[in-house]
N, CA, C, O and CB atoms as a CASP TS submission, in Angstrom:
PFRMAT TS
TARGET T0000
AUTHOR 0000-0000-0000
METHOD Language model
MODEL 1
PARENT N/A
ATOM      1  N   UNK     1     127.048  97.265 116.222  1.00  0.00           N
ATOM      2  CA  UNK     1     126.921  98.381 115.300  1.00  0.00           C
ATOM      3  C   UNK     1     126.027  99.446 115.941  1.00  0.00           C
ATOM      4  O   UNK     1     124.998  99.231 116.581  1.00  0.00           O
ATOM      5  CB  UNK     1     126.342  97.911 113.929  1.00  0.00           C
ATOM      6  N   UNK     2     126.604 100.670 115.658  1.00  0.00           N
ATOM      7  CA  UNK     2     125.616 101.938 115.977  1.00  0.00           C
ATOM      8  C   UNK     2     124.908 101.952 115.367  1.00  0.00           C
ATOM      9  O   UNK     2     125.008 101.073 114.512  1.00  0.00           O
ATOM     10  CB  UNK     2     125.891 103.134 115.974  1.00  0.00           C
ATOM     11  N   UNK     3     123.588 102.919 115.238  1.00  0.00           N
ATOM     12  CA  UNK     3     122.593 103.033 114.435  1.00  0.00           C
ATOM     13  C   UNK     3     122.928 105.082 114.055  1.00  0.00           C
ATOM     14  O   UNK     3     123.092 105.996 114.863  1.00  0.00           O
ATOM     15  CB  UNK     3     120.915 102.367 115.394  1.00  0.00           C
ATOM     16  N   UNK     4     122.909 105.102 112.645  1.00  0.00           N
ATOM     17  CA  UNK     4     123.923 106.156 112.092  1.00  0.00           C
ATOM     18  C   UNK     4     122.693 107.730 112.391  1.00  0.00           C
ATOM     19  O   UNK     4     122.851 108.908 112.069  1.00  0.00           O
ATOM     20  CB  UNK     4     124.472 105.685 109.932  1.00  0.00           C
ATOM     21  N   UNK     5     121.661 107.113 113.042  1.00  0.00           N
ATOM     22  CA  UNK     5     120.702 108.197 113.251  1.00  0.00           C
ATOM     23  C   UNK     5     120.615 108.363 115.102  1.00  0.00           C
ATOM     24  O   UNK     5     120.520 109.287 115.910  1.00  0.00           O
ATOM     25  CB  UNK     5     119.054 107.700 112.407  1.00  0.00           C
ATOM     26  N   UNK     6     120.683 107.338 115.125  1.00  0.00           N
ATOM     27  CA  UNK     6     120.357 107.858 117.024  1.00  0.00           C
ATOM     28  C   UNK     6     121.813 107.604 117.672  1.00  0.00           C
ATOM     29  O   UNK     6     122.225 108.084 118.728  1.00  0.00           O
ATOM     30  CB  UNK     6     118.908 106.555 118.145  1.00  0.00           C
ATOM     31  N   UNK     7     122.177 107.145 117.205  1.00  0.00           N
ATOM     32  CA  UNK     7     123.491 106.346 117.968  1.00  0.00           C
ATOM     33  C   UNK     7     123.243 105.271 118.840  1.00  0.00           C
ATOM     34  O   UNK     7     124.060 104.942 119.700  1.00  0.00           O
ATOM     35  CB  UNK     7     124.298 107.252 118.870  1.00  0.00           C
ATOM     36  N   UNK     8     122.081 104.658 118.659  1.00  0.00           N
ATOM     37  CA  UNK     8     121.121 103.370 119.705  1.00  0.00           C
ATOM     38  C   UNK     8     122.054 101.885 118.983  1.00  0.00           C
ATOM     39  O   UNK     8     122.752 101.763 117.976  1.00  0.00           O
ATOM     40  CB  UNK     8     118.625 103.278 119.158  1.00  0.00           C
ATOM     41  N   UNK     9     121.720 101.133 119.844  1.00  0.00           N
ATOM     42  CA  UNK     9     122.866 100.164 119.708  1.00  0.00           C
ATOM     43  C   UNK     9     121.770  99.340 118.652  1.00  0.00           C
ATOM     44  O   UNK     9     120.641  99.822 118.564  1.00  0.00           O
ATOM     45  CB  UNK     9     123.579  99.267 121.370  1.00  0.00           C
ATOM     46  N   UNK    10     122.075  98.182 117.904  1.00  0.00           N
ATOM     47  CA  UNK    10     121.511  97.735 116.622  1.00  0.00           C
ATOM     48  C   UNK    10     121.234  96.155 116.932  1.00  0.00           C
ATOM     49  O   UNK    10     121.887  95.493 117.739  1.00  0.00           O
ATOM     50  CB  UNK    10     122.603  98.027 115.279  1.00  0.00           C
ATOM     51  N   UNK    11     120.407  95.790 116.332  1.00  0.00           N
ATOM     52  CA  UNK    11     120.292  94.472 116.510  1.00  0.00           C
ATOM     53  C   UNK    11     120.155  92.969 115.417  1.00  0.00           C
ATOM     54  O   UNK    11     118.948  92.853 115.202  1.00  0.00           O
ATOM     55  CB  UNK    11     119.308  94.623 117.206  1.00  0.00           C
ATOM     56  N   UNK    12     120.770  92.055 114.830  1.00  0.00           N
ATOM     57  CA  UNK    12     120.515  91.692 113.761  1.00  0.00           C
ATOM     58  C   UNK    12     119.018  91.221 113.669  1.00  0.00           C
ATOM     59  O   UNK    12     118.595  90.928 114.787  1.00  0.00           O
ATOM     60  CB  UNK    12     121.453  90.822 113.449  1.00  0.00           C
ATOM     61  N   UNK    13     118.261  91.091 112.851  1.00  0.00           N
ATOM     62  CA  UNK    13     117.037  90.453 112.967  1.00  0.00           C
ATOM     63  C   UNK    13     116.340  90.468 111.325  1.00  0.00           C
ATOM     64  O   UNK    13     116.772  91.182 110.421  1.00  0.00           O
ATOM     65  CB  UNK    13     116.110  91.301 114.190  1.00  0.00           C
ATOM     66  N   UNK    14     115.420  89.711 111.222  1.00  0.00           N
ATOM     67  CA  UNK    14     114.808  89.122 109.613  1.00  0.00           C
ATOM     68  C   UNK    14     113.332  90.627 109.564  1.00  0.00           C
ATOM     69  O   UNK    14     112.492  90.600 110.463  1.00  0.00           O
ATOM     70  CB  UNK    14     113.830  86.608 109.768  1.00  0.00           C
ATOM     71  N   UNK    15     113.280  91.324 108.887  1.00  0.00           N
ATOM     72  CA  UNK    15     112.072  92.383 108.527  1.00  0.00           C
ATOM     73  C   UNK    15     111.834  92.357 107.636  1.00  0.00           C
ATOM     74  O   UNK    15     112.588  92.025 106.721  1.00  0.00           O
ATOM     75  CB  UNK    15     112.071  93.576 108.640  1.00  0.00           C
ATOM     76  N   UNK    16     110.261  92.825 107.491  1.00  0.00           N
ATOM     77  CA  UNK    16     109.764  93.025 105.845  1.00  0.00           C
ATOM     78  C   UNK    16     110.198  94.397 105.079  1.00  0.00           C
ATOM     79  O   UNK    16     109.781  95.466 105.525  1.00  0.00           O
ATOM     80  CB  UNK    16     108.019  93.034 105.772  1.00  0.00           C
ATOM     81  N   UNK    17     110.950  94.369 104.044  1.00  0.00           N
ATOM     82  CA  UNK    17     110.895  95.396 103.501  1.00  0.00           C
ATOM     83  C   UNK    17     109.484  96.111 102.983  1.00  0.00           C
ATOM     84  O   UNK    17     108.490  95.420 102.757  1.00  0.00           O
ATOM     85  CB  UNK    17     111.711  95.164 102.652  1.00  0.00           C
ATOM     86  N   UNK    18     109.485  97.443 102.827  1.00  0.00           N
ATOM     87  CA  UNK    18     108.074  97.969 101.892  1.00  0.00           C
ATOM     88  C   UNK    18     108.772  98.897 101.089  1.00  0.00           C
ATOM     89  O   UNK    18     109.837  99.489 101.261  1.00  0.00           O
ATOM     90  CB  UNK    18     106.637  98.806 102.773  1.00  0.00           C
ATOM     91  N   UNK    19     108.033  98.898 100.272  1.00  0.00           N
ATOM     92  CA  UNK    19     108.688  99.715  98.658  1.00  0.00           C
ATOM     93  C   UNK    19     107.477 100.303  98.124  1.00  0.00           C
ATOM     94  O   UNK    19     106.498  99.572  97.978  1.00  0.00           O
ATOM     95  CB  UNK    19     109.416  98.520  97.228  1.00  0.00           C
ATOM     96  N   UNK    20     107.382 102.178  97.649  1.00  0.00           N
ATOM     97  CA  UNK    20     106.647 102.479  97.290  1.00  0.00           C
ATOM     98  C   UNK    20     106.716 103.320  96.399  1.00  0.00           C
ATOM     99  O   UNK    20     107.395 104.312  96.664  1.00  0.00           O
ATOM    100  CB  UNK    20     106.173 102.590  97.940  1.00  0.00           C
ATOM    101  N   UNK    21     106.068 103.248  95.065  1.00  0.00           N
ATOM    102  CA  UNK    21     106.740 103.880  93.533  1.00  0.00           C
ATOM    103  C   UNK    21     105.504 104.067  93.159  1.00  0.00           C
ATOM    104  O   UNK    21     104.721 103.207  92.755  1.00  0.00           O
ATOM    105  CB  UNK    21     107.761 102.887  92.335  1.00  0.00           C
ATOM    106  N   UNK    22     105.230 105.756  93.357  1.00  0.00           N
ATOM    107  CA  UNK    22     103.790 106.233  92.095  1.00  0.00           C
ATOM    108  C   UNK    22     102.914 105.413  93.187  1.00  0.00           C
ATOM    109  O   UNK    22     102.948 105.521  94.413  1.00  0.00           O
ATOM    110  CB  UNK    22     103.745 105.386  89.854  1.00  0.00           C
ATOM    111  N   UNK    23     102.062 104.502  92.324  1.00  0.00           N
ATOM    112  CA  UNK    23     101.157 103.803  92.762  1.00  0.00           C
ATOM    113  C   UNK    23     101.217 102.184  93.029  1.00  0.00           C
ATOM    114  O   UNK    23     100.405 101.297  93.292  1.00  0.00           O
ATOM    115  CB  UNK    23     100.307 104.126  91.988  1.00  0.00           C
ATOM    116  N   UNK    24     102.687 102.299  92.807  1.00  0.00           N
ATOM    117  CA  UNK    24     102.847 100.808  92.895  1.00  0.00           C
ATOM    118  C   UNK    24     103.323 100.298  94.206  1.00  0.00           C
ATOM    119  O   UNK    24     104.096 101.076  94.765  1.00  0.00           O
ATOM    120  CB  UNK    24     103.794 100.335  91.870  1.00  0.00           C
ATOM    121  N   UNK    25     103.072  99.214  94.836  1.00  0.00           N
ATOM    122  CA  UNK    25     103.670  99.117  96.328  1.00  0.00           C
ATOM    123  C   UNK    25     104.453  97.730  96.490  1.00  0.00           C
ATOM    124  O   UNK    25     103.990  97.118  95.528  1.00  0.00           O
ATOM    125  CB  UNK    25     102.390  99.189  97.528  1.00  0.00           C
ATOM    126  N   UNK    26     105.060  97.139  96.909  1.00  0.00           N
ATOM    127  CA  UNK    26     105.306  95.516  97.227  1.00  0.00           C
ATOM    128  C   UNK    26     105.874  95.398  98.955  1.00  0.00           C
ATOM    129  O   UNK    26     106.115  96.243  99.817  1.00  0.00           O
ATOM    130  CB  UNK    26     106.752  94.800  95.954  1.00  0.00           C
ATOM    131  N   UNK    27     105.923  94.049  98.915  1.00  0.00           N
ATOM    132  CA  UNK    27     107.002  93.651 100.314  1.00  0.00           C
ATOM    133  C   UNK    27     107.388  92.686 100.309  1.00  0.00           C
ATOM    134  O   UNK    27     106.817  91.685  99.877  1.00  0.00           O
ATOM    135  CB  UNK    27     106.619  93.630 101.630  1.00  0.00           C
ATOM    136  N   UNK    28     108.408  92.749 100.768  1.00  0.00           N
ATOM    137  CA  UNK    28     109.731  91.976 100.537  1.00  0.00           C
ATOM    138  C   UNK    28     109.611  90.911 102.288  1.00  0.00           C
ATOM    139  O   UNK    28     109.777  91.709 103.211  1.00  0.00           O
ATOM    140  CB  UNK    28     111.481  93.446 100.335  1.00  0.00           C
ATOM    141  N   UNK    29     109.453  89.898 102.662  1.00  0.00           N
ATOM    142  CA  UNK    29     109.672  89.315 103.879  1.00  0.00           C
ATOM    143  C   UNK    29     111.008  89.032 104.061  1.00  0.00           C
ATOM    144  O   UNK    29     111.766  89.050 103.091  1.00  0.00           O
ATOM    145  CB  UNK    29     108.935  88.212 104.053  1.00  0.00           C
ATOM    146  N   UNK    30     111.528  88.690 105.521  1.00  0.00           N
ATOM    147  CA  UNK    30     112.340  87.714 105.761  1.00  0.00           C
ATOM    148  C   UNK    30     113.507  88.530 105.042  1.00  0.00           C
ATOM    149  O   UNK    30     114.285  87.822 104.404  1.00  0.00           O
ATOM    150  CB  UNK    30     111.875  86.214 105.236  1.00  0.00           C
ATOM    151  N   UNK    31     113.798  90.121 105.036  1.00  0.00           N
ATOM    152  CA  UNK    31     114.996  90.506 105.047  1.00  0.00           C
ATOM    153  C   UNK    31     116.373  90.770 106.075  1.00  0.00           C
ATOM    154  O   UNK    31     116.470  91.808 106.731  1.00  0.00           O
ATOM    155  CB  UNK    31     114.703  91.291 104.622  1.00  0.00           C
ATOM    156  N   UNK    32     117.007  90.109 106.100  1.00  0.00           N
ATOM    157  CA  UNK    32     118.273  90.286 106.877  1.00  0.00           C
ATOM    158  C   UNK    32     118.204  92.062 107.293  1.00  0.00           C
ATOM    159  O   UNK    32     118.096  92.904 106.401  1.00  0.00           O
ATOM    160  CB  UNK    32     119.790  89.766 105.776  1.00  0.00           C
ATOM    161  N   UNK    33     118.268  92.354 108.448  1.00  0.00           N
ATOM    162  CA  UNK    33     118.990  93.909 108.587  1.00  0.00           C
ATOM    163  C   UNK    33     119.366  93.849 110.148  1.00  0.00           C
ATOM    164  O   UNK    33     119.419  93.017 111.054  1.00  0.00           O
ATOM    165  CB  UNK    33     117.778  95.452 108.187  1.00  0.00           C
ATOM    166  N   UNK    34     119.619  95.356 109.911  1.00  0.00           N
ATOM    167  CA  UNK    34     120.637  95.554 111.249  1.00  0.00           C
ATOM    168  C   UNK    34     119.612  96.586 112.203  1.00  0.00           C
ATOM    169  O   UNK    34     119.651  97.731 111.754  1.00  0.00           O
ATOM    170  CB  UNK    34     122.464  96.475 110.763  1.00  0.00           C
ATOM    171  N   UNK    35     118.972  96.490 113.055  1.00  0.00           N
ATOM    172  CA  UNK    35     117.421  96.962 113.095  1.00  0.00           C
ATOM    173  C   UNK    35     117.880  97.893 114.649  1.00  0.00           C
ATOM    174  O   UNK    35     118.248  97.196 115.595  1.00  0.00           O
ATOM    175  CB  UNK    35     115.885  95.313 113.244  1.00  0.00           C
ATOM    176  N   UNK    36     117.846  99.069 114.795  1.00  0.00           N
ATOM    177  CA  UNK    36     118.401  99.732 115.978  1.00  0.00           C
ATOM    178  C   UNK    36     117.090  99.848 116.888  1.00  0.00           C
ATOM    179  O   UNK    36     115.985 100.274 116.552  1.00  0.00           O
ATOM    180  CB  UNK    36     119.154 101.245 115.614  1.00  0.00           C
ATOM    181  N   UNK    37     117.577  99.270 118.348  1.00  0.00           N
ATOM    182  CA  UNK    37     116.857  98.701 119.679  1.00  0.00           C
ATOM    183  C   UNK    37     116.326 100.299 120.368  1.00  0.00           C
ATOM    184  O   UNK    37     115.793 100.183 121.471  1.00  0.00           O
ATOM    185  CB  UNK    37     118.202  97.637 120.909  1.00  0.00           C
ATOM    186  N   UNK    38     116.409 101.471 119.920  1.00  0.00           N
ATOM    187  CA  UNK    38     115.755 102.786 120.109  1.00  0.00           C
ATOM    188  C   UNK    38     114.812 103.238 119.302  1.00  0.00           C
ATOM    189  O   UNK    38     113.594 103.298 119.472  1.00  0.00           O
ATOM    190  CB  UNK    38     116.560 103.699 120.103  1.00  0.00           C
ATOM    191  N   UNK    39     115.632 103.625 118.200  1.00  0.00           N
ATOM    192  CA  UNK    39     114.548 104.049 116.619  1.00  0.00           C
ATOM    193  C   UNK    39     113.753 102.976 116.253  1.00  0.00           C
ATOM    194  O   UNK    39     112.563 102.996 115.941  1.00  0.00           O
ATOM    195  CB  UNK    39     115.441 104.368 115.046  1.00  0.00           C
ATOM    196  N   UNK    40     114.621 101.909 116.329  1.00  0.00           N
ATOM    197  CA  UNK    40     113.494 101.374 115.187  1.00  0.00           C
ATOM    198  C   UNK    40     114.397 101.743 113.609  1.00  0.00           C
ATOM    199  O   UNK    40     114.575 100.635 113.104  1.00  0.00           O
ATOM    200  CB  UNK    40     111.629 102.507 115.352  1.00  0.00           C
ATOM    201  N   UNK    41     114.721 102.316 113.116  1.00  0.00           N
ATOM    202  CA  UNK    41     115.424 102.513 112.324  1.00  0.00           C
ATOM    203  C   UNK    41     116.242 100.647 111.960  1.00  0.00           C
ATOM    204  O   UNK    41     116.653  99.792 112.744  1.00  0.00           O
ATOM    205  CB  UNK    41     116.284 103.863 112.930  1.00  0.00           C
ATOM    206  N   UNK    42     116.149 100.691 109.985  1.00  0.00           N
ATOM    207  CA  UNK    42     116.312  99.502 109.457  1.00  0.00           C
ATOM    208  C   UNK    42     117.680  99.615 108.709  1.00  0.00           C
ATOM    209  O   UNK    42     117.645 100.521 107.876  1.00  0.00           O
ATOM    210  CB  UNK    42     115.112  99.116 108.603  1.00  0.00           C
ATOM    211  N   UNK    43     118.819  98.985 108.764  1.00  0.00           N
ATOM    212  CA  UNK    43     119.964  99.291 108.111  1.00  0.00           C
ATOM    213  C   UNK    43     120.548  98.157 107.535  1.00  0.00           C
ATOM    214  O   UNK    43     121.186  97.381 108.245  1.00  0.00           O
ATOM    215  CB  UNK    43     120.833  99.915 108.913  1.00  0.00           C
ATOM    216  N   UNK    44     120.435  98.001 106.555  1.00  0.00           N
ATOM    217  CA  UNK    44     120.615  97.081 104.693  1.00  0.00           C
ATOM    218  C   UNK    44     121.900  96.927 105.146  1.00  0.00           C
ATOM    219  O   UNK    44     122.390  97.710 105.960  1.00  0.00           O
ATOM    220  CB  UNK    44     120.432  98.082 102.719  1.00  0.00           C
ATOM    221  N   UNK    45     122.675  95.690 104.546  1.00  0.00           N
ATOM    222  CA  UNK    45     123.903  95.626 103.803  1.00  0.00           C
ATOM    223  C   UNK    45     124.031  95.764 102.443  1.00  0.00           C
ATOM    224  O   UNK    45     123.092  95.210 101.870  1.00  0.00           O
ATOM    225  CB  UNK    45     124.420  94.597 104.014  1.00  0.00           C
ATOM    226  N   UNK    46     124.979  96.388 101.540  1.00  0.00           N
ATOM    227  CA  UNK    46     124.972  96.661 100.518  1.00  0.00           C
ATOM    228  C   UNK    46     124.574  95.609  99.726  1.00  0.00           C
ATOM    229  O   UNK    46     123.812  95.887  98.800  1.00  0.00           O
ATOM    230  CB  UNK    46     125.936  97.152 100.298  1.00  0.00           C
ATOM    231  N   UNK    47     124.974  94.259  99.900  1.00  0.00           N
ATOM    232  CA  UNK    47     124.349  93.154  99.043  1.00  0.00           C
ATOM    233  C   UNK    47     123.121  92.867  99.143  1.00  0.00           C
ATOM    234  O   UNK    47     122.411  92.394  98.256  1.00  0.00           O
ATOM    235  CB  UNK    47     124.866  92.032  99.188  1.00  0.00           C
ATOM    236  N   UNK    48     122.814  93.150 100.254  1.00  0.00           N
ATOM    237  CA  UNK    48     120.923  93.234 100.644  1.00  0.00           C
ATOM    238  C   UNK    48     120.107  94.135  99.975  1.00  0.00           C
ATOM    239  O   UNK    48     118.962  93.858  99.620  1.00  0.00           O
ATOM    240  CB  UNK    48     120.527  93.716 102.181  1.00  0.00           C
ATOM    241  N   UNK    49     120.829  95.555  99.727  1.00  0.00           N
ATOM    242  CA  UNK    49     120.319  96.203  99.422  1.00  0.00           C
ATOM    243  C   UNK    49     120.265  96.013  97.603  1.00  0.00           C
ATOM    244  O   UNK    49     119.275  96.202  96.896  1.00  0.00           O
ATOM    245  CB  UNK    49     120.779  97.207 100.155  1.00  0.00           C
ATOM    246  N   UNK    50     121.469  95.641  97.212  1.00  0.00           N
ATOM    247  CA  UNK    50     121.344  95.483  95.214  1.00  0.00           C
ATOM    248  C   UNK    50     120.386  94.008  95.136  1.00  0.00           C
ATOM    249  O   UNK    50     120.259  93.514  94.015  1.00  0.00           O
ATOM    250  CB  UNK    50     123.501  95.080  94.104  1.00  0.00           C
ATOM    251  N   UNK    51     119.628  93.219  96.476  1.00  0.00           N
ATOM    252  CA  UNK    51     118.897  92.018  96.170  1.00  0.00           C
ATOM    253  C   UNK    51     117.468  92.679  96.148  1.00  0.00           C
ATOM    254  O   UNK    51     116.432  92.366  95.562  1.00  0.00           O
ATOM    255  CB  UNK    51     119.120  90.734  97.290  1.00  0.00           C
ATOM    256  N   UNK    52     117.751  93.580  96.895  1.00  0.00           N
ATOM    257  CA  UNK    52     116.214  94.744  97.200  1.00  0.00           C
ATOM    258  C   UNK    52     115.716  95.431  96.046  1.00  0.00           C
ATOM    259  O   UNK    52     114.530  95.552  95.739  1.00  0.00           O
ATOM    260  CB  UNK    52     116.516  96.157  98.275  1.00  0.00           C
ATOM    261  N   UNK    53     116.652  95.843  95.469  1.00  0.00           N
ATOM    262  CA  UNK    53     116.583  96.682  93.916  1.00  0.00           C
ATOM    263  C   UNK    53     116.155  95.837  93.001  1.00  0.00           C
ATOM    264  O   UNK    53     115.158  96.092  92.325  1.00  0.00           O
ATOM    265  CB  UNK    53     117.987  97.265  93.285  1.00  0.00           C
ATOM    266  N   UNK    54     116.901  94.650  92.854  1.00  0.00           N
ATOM    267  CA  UNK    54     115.961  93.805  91.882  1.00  0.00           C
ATOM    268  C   UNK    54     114.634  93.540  92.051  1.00  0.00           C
ATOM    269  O   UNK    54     113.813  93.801  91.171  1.00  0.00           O
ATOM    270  CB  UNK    54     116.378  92.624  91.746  1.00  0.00           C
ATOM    271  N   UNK    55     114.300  92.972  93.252  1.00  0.00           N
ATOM    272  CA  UNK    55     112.380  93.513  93.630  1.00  0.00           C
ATOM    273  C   UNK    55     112.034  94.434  92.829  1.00  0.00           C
ATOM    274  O   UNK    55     111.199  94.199  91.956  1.00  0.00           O
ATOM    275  CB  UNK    55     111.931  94.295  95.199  1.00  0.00           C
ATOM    276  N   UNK    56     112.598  95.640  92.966  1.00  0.00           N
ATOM    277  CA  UNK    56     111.772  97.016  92.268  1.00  0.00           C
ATOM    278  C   UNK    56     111.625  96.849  90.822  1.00  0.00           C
ATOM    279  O   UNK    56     110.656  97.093  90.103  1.00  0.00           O
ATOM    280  CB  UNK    56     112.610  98.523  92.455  1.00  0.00           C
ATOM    281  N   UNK    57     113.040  96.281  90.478  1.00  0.00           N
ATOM    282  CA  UNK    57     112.915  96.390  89.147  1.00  0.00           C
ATOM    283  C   UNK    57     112.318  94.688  88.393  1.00  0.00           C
ATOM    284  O   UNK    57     112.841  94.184  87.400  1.00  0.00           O
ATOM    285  CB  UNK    57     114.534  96.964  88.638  1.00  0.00           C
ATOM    286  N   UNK    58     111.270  94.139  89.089  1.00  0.00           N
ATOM    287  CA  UNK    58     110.235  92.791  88.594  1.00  0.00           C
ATOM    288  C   UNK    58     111.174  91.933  88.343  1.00  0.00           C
ATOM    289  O   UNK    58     110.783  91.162  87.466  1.00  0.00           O
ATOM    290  CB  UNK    58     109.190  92.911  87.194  1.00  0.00           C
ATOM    291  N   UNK    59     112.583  91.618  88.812  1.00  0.00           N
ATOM    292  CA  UNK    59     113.041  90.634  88.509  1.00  0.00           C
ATOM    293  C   UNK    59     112.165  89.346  88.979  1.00  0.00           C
ATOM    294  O   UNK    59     112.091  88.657  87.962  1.00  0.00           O
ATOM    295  CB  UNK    59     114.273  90.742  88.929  1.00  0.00           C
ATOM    296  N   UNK    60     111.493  88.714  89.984  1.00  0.00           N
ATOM    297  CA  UNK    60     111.261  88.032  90.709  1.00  0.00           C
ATOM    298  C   UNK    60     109.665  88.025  90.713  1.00  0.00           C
ATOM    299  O   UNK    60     109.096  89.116  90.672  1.00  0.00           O
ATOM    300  CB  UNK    60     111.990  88.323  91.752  1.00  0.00           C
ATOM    301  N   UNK    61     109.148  87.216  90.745  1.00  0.00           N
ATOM    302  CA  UNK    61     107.722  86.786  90.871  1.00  0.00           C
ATOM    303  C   UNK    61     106.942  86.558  92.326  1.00  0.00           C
ATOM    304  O   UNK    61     107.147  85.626  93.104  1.00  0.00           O
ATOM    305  CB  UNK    61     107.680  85.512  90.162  1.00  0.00           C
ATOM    306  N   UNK    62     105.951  87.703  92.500  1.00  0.00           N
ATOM    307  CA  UNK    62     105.762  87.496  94.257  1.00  0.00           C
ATOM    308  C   UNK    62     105.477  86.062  94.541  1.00  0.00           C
ATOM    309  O   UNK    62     105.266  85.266  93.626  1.00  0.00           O
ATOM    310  CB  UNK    62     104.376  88.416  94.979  1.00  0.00           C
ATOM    311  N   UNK    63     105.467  85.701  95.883  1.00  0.00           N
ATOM    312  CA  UNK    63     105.055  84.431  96.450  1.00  0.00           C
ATOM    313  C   UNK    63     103.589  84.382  96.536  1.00  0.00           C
ATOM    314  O   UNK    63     102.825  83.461  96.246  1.00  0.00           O
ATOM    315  CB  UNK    63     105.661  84.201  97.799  1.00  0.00           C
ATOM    316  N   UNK    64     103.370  85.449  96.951  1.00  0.00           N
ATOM    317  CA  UNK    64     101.745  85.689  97.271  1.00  0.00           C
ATOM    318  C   UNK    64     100.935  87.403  96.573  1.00  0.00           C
ATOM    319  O   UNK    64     101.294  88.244  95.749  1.00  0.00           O
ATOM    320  CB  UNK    64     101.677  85.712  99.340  1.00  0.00           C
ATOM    321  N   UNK    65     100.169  87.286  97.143  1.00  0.00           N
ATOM    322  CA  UNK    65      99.693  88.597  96.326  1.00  0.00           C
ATOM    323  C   UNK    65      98.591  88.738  97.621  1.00  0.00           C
ATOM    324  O   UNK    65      97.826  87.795  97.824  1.00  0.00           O
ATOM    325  CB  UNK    65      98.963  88.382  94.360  1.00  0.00           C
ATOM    326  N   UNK    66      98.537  89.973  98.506  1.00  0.00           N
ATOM    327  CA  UNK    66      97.734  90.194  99.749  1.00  0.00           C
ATOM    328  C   UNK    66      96.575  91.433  98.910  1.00  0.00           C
ATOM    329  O   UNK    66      96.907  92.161  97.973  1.00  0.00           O
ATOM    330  CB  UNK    66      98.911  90.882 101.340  1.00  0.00           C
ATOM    331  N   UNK    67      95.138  91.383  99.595  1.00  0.00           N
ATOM    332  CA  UNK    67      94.383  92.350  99.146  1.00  0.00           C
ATOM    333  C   UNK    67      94.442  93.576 100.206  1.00  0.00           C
ATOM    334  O   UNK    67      94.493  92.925 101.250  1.00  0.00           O
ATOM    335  CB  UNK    67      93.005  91.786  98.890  1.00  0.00           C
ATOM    336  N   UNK    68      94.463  94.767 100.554  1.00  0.00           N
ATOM    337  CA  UNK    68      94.374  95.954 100.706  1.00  0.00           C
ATOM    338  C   UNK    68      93.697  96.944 101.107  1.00  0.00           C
ATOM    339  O   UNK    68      93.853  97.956 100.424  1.00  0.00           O
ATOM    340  CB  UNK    68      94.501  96.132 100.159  1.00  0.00           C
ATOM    341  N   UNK    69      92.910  97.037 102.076  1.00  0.00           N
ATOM    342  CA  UNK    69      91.560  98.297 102.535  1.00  0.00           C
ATOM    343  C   UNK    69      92.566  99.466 102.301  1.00  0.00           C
ATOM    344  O   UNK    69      93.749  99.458 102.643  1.00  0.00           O
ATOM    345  CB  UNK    69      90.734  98.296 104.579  1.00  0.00           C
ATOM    346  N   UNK    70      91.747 100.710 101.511  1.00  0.00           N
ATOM    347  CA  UNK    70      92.360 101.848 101.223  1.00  0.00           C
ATOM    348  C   UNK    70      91.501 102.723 101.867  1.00  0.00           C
ATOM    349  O   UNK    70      90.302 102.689 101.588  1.00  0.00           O
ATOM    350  CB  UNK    70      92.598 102.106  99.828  1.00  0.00           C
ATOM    351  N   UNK    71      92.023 103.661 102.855  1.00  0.00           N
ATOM    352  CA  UNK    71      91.347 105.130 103.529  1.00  0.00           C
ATOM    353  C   UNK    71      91.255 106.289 103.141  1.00  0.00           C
ATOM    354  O   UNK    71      92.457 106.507 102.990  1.00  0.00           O
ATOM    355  CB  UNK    71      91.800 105.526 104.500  1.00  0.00           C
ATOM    356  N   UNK    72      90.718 107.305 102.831  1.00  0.00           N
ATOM    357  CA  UNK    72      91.414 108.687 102.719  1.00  0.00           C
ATOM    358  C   UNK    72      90.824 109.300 104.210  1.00  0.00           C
ATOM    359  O   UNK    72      89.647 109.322 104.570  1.00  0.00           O
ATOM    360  CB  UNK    72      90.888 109.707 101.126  1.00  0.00           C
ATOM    361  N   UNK    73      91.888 109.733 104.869  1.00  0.00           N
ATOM    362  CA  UNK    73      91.778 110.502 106.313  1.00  0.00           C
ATOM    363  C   UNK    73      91.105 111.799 105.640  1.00  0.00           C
ATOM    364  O   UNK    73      90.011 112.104 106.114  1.00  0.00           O
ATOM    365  CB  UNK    73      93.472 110.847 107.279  1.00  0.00           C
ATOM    366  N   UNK    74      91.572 112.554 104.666  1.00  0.00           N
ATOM    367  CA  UNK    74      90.770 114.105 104.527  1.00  0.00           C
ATOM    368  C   UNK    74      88.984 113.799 104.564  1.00  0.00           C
ATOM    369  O   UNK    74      88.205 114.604 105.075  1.00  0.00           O
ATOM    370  CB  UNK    74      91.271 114.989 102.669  1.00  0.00           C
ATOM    371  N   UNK    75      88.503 112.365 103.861  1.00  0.00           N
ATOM    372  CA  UNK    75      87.205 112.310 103.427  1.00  0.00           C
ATOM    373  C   UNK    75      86.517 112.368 105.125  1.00  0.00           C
ATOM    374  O   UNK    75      85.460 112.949 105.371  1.00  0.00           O
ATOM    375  CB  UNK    75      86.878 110.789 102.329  1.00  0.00           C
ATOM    376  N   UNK    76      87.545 111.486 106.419  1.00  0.00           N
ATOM    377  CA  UNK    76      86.656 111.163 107.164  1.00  0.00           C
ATOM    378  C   UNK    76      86.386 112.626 107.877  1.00  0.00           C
ATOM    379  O   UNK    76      85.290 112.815 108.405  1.00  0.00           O
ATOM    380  CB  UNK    76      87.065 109.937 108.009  1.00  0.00           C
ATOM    381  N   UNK    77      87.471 113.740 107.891  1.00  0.00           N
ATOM    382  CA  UNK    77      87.207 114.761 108.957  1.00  0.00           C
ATOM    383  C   UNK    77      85.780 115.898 108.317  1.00  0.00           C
ATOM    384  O   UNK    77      85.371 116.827 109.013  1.00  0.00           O
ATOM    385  CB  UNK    77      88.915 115.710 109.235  1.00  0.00           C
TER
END
């Protein structure tokens, strides 16, 4: 498979999704995608992707729950 942004050739492999809404954030491990060997660029299958949506919408109960250091870059300059 091409990769629909660079045209770099693609590779299958397991990634964490990240999802970010307002103030809310999660991640998803151990997602199937099609991961292009230039960009970097991450490309879902459609069934991957309506398993991804349920995440957003709390179907599912995290496994873990990680804590977070928060920065603001404007405070440090």
């Amino acid at each position: 498979m091409r990769c629909v942004f660079c045209g770099g050739e693609t590779k299958k492999m397991f990634v964490t999704f990240s999802y970010e809404e307002e103030n809310r954030y999660f991640l998803v491990e151990h997602v199937p995608a099609e991961v292009c060997e230039r960009c970097g660029e991450k490309i879902y299958s459609p069934d991957v992707t309506d398993e991804l949506l349920k995440f957003a919408k709390d179907k599912f109960k995290p496994v873990k729950k990680l804590e977070v250091s928060v920065f603001d870059f404007a405070e440090s300059c």
